[in-house]
C-alpha positions in Angstrom: 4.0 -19.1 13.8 1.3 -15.9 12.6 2.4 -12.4 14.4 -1.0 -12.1 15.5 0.0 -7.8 15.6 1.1 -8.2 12.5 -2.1 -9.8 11.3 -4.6 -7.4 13.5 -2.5 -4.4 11.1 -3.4 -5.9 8.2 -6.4 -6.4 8.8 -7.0 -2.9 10.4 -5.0 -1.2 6.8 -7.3 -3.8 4.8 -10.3 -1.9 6.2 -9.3 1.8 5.9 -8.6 1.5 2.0 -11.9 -0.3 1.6 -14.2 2.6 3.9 -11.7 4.9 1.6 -13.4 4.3 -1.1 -16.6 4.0 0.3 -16.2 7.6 1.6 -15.1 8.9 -1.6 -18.0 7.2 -3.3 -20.0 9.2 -0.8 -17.9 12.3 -1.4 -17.3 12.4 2.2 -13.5 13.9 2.9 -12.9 11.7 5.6 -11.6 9.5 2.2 -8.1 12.0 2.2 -7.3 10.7 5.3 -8.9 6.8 5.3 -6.1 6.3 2.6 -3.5 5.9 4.8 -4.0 2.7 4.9 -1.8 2.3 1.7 0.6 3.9 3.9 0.5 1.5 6.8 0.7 -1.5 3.7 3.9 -0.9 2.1 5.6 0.1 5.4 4.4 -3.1 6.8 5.8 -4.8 3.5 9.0 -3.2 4.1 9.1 -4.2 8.0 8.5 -7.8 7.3 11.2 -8.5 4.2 13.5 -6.4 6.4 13.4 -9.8 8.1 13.8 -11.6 5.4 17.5 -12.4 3.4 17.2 -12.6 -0.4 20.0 -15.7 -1.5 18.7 -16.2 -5.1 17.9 -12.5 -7.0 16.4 -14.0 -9.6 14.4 -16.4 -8.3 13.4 -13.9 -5.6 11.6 -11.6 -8.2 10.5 -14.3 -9.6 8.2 -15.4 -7.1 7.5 -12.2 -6.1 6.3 -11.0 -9.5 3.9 -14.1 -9.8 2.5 -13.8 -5.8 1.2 -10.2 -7.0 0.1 -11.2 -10.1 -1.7 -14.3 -11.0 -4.4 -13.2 -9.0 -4.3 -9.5 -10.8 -4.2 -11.4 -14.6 -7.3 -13.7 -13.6 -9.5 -10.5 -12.2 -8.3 -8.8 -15.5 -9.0 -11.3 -17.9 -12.5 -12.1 -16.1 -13.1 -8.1 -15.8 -12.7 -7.6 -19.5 -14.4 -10.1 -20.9 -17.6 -9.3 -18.9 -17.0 -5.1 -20.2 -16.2 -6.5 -23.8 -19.4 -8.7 -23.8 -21.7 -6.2 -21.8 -20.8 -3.4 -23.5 -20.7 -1.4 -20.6 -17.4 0.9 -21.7 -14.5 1.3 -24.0 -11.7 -1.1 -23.2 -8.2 0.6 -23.4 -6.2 -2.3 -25.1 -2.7 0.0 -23.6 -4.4 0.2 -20.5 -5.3 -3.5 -20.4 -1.8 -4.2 -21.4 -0.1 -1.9 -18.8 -1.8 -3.9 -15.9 -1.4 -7.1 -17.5 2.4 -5.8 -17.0 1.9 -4.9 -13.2 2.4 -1.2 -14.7 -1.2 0.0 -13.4 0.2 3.3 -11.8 1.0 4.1 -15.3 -2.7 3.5 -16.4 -5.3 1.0 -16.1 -9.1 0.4 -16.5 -11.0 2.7 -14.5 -12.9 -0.3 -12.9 -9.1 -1.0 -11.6 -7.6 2.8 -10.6 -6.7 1.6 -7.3 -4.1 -1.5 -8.1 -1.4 1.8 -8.5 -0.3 0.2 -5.5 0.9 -2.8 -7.6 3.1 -0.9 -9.7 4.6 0.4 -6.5 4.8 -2.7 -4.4 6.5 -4.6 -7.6 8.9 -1.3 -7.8 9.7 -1.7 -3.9 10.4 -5.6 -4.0 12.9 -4.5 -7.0 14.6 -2.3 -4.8 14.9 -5.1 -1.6 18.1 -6.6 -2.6 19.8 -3.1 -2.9 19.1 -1.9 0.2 20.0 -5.3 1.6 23.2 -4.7 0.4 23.0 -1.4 1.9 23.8 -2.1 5.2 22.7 1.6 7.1 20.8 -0.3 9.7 24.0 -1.8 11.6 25.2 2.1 12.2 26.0 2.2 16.1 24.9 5.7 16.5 20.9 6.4 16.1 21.4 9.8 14.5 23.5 8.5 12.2 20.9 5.8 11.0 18.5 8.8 10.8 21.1 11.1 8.6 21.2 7.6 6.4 17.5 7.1 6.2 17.2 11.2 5.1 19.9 10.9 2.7 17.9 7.8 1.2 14.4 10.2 0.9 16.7 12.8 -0.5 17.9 10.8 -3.3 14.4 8.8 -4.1 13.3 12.8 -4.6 15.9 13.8 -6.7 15.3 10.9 -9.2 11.5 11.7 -9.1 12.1 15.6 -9.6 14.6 14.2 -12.7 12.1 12.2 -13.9 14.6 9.5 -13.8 12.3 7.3 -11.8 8.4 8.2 -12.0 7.1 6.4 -9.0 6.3 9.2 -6.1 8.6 9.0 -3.5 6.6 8.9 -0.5 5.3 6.0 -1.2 8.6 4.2 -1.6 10.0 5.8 1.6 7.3 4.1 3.7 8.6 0.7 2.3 12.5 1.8 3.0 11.7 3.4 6.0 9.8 0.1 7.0 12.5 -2.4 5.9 15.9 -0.6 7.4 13.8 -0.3 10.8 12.9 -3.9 11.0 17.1 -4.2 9.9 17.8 -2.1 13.0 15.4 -3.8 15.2 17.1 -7.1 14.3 21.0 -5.7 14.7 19.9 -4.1 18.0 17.9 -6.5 19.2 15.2 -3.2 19.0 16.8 -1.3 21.6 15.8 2.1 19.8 12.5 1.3 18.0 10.3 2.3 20.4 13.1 5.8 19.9 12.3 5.9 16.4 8.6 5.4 16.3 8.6 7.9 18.6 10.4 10.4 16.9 8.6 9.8 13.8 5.0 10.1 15.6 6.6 13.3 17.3 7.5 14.8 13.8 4.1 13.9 12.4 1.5 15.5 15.3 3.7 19.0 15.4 3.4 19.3 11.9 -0.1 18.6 11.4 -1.3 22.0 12.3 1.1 23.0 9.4 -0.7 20.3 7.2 -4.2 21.7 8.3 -3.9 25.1 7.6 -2.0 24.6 4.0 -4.9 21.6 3.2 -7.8 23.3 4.5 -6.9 27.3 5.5 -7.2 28.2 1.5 -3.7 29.6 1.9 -2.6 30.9 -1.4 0.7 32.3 -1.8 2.1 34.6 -5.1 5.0 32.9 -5.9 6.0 30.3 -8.9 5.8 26.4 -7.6 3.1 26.9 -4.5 0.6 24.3 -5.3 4.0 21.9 -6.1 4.7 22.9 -2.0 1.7 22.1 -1.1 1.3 19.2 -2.3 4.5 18.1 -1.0 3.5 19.4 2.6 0.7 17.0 2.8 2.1 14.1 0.9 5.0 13.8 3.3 2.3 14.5 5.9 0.3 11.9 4.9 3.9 9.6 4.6 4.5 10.4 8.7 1.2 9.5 9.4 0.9 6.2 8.0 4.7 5.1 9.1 3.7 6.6 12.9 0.7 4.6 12.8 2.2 1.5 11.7 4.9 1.4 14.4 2.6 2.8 16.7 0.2 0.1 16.2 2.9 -2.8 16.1 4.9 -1.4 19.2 0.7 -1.8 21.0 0.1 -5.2 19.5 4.0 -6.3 21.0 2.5 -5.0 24.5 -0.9 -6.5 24.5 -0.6 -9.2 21.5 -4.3 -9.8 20.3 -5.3 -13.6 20.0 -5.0 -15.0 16.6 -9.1 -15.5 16.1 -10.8 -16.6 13.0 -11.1 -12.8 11.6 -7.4 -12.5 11.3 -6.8 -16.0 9.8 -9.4 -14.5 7.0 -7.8 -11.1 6.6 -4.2 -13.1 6.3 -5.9 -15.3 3.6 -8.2 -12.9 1.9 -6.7 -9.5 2.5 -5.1 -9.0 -0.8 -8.2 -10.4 -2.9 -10.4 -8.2 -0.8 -8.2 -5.6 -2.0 -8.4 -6.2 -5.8 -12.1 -6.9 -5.9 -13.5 -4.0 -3.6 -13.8 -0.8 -5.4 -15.4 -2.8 -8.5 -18.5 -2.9 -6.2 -18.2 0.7 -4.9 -17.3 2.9 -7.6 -17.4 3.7 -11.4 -19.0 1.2 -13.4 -20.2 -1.8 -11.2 -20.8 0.3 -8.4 -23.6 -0.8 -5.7 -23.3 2.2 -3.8 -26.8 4.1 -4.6 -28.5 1.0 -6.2 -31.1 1.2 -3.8 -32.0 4.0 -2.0 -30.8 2.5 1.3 -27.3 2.9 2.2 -27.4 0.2 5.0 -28.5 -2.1 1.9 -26.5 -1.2 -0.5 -23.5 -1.3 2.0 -24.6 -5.2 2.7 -24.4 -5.9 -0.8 -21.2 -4.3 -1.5 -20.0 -6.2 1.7 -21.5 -10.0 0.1 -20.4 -8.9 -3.2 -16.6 -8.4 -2.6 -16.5 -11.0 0.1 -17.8 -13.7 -2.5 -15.9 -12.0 -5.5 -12.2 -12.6 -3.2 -12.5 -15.9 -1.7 -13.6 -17.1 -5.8 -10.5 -14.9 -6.7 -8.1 -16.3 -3.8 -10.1 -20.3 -4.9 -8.8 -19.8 -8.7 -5.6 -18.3 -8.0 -4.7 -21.2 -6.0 -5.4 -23.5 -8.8 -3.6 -21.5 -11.3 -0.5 -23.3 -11.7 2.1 -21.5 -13.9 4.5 -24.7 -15.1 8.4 -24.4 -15.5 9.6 -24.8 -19.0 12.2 -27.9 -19.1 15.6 -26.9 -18.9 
């Protein structure tokens, strides 16, 4: 049965990354903060295979590596035929090939910047049968979960700040964050949850002051490795927020469960298309932002445009059917 919260937060996340990019298209700031949408996304990834028991490794990435990315080779394929016929840019053939690899956080078309995530997600899924085997959420003690869930933070920056693993690790935090507390929820029948959301919430409104005045007070401070700090203020920032909200948004929908209308069955469906197709229509190249003078028109185009573009996406995916070589 559909987790009709569930489904109203991805649909909610689906939404912020879109108006994201329409805000940075329209150099409004309010883009800095919409993004934490890819926040709420992998910590809801993390939260529901926290529920989930991987038996078969192998076949497990498997069909994890094709879910993300049949859909990804067909957009690819379509997107560089039409640049390669058109004429409308230079074609990277490294960049093509990095995202034909699921390695678009490591560069990519510029149609295309935004399917980082991918690398990530693909990265996180790699990770879920070591920290399934990492049993911290069945710790009796709360504190003690937390201490575990610092110490795994700690060690995802250390491998960055090594350059050992080059994926950013906030972004992987909200997925482990996400996945050990939908472990705890399930060995303590969710007992603390509510605890943990709350102390994460707590952590991320006293801090935003701090966050404000290092993002926006033009503090500037003579010593080597500020702007490194500062950046790292508001990334984790930005990591509290979207890992509050999530919870914070799940622990609402578990109070006053929405009903499961014909908007969330689309979002379900159409959610991740709508996520590959949208800033094709809003920025660089393709971009229907300011190709009329009206933004209410321009905005209904972009709207048909990506609407059409994912369900033909989701229709061809569908019907892509990879066949198993004969043992």
């Amino acid at each position: 049965m559909k987790n009709s919260g569930i489904s109203a937060i991805r649909g909610i996340a689906t939404l912020m990354i879109v108006c994201c990019h329409l805000m940075q298209g329209l150099d409004n700031e309010l883009a800095f903060w919409l993004n934490v949408g890819v926040q709420i996304f992998l910590c809801m990834s993390g939260y529901l295979y926290g529920k989930k028991q991987v038996e078969n490794t192998v076949a497990w990435y498997k069909r994890q590596y094709l879910k993300i990315m049949k859909p990804v080779w067909i957009l690819l394929t379509v997107l560089a035929a039409v640049i390669l016929i058109g004429q409308f840019s230079d074609l990277s053939v490294i960049s093509l090939g990095l995202s034909y690899l699921g390695l678009a956080g490591f560069g990519t078309l510029p149609e295309l910047t935004h399917t980082w995530f991918i690398t990530y997600i693909l990265f996180c899924y790699l990770l879920t049968p070591l920290l399934q085997m990492i049993d911290i959420a069945s710790e009796k003690k709360t504190w003690k979960f937390v201490l575990s869930l610092i110490v795994f933070v700690g060690i995802a920056e250390c491998l960055y700040l090594s350059r050992i693993v080059m994926l950013m690790p906030q972004y992987l935090s909200c997925y482990i964050v996400g996945y050990y507390f939908s472990r705890r929820e399930a060995a303590n029948g969710g007992a603390d949850l509510k605890k943990l959301t709350a102390i994460v919430a707590a952590i991320a409104v006293v801090t935003l002051p701090i966050r404000l005045l290092v993002q926006y007070g033009g503090i500037e401070i003579p010593m080597p490795g500020w702007q490194y700090i500062r950046t790292q203020i508001t990334d984790w920032h930005h990591t509290l927020l979207g890992i509050a909200l999530f919870f914070g948004l799940l622990l609402l929908f578990t109070r006053k469960k929405p009903g499961y209308t014909k908007i969330l069955e689309y979002s379900d469906k159409y959610s991740y298309y709508i996520y590959l197709v949208h800033q094709i229509f809003i920025l660089n190249t393709f971009s229907l932002l300011h190709v009329t003078p009206f933004l209410f028109l321009n905005l209904l185009l972009i709207a048909a445009a990506v609407l059409l573009s994912a369900a033909v996406l989701r229709w061809v995916t569908e019907r892509l059917v990879i066949k198993k070589k004969a043992v």
